[in-house]
Structures are given as structure tokens and as C-alpha cells.
C-alpha positions in Angstrom: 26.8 71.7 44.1 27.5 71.8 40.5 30.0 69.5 38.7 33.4 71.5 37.9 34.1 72.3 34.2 37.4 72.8 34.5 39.7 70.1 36.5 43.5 71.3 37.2 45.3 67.7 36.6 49.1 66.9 38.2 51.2 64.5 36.2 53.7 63.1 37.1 57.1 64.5 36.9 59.5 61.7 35.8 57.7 58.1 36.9 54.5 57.3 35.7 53.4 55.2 38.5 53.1 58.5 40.4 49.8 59.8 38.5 47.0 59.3 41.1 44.1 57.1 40.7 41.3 60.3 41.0 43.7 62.1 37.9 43.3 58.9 35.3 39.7 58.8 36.4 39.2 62.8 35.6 41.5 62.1 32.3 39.0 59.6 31.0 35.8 61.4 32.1 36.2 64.8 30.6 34.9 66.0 26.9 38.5 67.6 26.2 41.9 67.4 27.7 44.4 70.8 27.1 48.3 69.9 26.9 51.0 71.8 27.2 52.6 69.4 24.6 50.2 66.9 23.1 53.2 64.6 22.1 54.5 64.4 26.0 50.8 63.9 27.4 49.5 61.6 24.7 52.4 59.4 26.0 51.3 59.6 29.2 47.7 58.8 28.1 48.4 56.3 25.7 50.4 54.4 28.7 47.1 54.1 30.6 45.3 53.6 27.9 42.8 57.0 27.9 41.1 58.2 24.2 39.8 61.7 25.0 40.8 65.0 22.5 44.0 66.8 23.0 44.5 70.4 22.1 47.9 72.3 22.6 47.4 75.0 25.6 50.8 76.7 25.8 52.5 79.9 26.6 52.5 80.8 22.4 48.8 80.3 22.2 46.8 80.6 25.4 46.0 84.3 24.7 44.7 83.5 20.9 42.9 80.6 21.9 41.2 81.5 25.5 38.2 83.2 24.7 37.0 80.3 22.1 38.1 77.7 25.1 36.0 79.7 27.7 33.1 79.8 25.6 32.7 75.8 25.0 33.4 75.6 28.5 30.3 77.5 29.3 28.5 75.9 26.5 28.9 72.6 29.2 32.2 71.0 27.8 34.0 70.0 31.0 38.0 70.2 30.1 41.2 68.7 31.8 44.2 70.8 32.0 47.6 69.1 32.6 51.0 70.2 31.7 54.3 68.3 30.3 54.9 67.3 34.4 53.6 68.4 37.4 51.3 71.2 38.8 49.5 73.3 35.7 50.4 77.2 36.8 53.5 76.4 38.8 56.1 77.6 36.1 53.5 76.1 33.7 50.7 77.4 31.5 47.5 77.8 33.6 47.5 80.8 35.0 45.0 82.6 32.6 42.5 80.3 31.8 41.9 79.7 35.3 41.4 82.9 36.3 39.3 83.5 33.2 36.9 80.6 34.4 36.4 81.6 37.4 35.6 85.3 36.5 32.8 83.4 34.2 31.2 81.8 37.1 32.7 78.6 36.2 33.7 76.1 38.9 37.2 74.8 38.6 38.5 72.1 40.4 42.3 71.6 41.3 43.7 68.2 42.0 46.5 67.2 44.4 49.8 65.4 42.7 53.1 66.2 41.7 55.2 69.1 42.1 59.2 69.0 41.4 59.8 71.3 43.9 58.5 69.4 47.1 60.3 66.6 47.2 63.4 68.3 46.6 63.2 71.0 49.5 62.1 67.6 51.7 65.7 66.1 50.7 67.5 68.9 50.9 67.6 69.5 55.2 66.7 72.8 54.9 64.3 74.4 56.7 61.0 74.1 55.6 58.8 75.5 57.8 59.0 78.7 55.5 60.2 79.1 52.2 59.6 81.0 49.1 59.3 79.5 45.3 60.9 81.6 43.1 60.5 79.8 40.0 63.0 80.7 36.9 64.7 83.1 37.6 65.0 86.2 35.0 67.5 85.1 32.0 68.7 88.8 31.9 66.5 92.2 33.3 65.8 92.2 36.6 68.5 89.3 37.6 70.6 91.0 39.1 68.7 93.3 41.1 66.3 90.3 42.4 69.2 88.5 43.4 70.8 91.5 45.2 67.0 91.5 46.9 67.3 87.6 47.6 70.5 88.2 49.1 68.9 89.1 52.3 65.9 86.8 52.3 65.7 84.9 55.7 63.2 82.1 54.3 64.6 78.8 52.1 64.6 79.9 48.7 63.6 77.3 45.8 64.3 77.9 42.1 63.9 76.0 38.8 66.7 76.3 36.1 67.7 74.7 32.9 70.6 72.7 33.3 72.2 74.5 30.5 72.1 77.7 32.7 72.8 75.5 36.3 76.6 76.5 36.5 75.5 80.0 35.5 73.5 80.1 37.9 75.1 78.6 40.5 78.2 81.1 39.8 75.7 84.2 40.5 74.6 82.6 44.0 78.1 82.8 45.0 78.5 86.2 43.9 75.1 87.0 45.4 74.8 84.9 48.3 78.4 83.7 49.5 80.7 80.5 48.9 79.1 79.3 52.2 76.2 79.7 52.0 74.2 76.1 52.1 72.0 74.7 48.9 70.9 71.8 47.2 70.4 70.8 43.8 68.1 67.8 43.0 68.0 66.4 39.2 66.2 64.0 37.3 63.8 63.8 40.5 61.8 60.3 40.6 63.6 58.8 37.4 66.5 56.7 36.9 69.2 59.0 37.3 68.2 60.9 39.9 70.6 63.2 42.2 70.8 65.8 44.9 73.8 67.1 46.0 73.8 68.7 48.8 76.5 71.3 50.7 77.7 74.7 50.6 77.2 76.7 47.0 81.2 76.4 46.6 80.6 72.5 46.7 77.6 72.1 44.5 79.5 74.5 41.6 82.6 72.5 42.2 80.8 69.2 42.1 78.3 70.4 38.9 81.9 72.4 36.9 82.9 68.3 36.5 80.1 67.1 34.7 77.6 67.3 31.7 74.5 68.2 33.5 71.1 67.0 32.4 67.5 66.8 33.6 65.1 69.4 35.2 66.6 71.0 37.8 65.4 72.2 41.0 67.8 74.3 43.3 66.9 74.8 47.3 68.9 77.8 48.8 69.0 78.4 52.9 67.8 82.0 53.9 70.5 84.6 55.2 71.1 83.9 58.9 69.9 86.4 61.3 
């Protein structure tokens, strides 16, 4: 079986202890390793002590840079993709040059590690048997008529949102979904600070209206009861 040339790297999303053993051994292995932001992963790397190429691989230049990227690739360059935390392609770049490797008959090769979202639909008692991601929702078009459609989703729901928008948000959830309807937010997830407030939508907006919010933000929502 041949070797992948393109390995899909997790990192971790707050503490660095939480990289896996098989990611720093992928990190140090391959000929070049694309960042979402080289000054966030050469931290990372530096940390652990790893010297191999960075290149910014971002949302403003994946398009203008792909084709070059695909080409070395099949040249025999082997390449790590990672993003600022996380799982590349979940609400991250990754997407394209994925699916752009494997229409070139190259092997790519996702590794299992962090994703924010897990851990905080685990803490938040909801059911989790089903669920549906989300992601960010739309700043403007399309908000209000996919949360009109949400409104009668029976599955948990999971969303990401800046936590300059988390009030916001939370406001349109109670218009959309109901004061009592259950949720959870979870902040700042493996670092020091971390939180999750659990309770009805009404509690979490009351408990959130109080405070200067920071952190990524991850926000679980319960499905419309039958």
C-alpha cells in the first residue's frame, strides 16, 4: 500500500499535552507542513521542538495556492495539514485541498485528535446518540430562515460562535427556539479558564448578559421534543 502524501493533523485545542504521540511523529517526518496560521503552529512546533517548512494554507489563499500545492504533492513531497486548533475541515481550511488530492489519485491520510465540539456535547447531558454540527452559523443571509428550520430539529444541535456574537446569539435561540428550551455553552475548553454552563437558554443568556465573555465558544442546543 502506498505511503499517504497528505496527512490531516489534529492539534490540540487549548492544552498542548493533548497532541498525540502518532501527530508529532507525522509533524517531524513530512517534507512540508501547511498552517492555518504559521505564528499559532510554529508555537506549537517550537514547544516540541519540530524544524520542518511552514506555509500559510488559509481561507484568503487556498484557491490561489492549490494547484502549485497539488502539483509538488504529486512530484512526491508528502505535506502535513494542521489548523490553529483542532480537526483541519471542521470549520477550518481543508476542505479543498483534500478533495483536490484525492481527485489526483493521491492517498490522504486523516489522523484522530481534537475536536472542540466533542467534549463539550459529552459535558453538556444532552443526548448524544444523534446530533447535528452546525458550525457558525450565518452572520446575516440565511440566519433567520435556518434558524426558523432548526426550530423543529429533533436531534442535539452544536454550533460554534465568537464570543463577541455569544449573547447575540443566544438572544436569537430564544426567539427561535424558546426560553426553555435546554443548552449549554462550554468556553475556553481544556485551558485554564474553562466553563460550561449548563440550563435552559433563559439561564445561559442571563448568566452570559453579566459578564465579559472570552474564549472559543462552543454552544450544544437539545432537539424540539416530540
Amino acid at each position: 500500500m502506498s505511503a499517504p502524501s497528505l496527512y490531516i493533523v489534529p492539534t490540540p485545542i487549548g492544552n498542548l499535552a493533548d497532541i498525540t504521540l502518532r501527530a508529532l511523529e507525522v509533524l517531524k517526518s513530512v517534507d512540508l507542513i501547511l498552517a492555518e496560521d504559521t505564528r499559532t503552529s510554529g508555537f506549537l512546533l517550537k514547544h516540541y521542538a519540530i524544524a520542518r517548512p511552514l506555509q500559510s494554507f488559509h481561507n484568503f489563499n487556498e484557491h490561489k495556492i492549490l494547484t502549485s500545492l497539488i502539483q509538488r504533492l504529486e512530484k512526491g513531497e508528502v505535506m502535513a495539514l494542521v489548523s490553529d486548533a483542532g480537526t483541519p475541515g471542521i470549520s477550518d481550511p481543508g476542505f479543498l485541498i483534500i478533495r483536490a488530492a484525492l481527485q489526483a489519485g493521491l492517498k490522504v491520510e486523516c489522523l484522530p485528535g481534537p475536536t472542540a465540539f466533542v467534549p463539550a456535547l459529552v459535558k453538556s447531558g444532552l443526548p448524544s446518540d444523534r446530533f447535528v454540527f452546525e458550525g457558525f452559523l450565518p452572520q446575516k443571509k440565511g440566519r433567520q430562515t435556518l434558524l426558523k428550520k432548526l426550530a423543529e430539529e429533533e436531534r442535539t444541535m452544536i454550533f460554534y460562535e465568537s464570543p463577541y456574537r455569544l449573547v447575540k446569539t443566544l438572544e436569537h435561540f430564544k426567539e427561535y427556539f424558546g426560553a426553555e428550551r435546554k443548552a449549554s455553552v462550554s468556553r475556553e475548553l481544556t485551558k485554564m479558564f474553562e466553563e460550561t454552563v449548563n440550563g435552559t437558554i433563559e439561564e445561559i443568556l442571563t448568566h452570559f448578559q453579566a459578564k465579559e465573555v472570552k474564549g472559543e465558544i462552543v454552544m450544544v442546543v437539545s432537539g424540539k421534543d416530540d
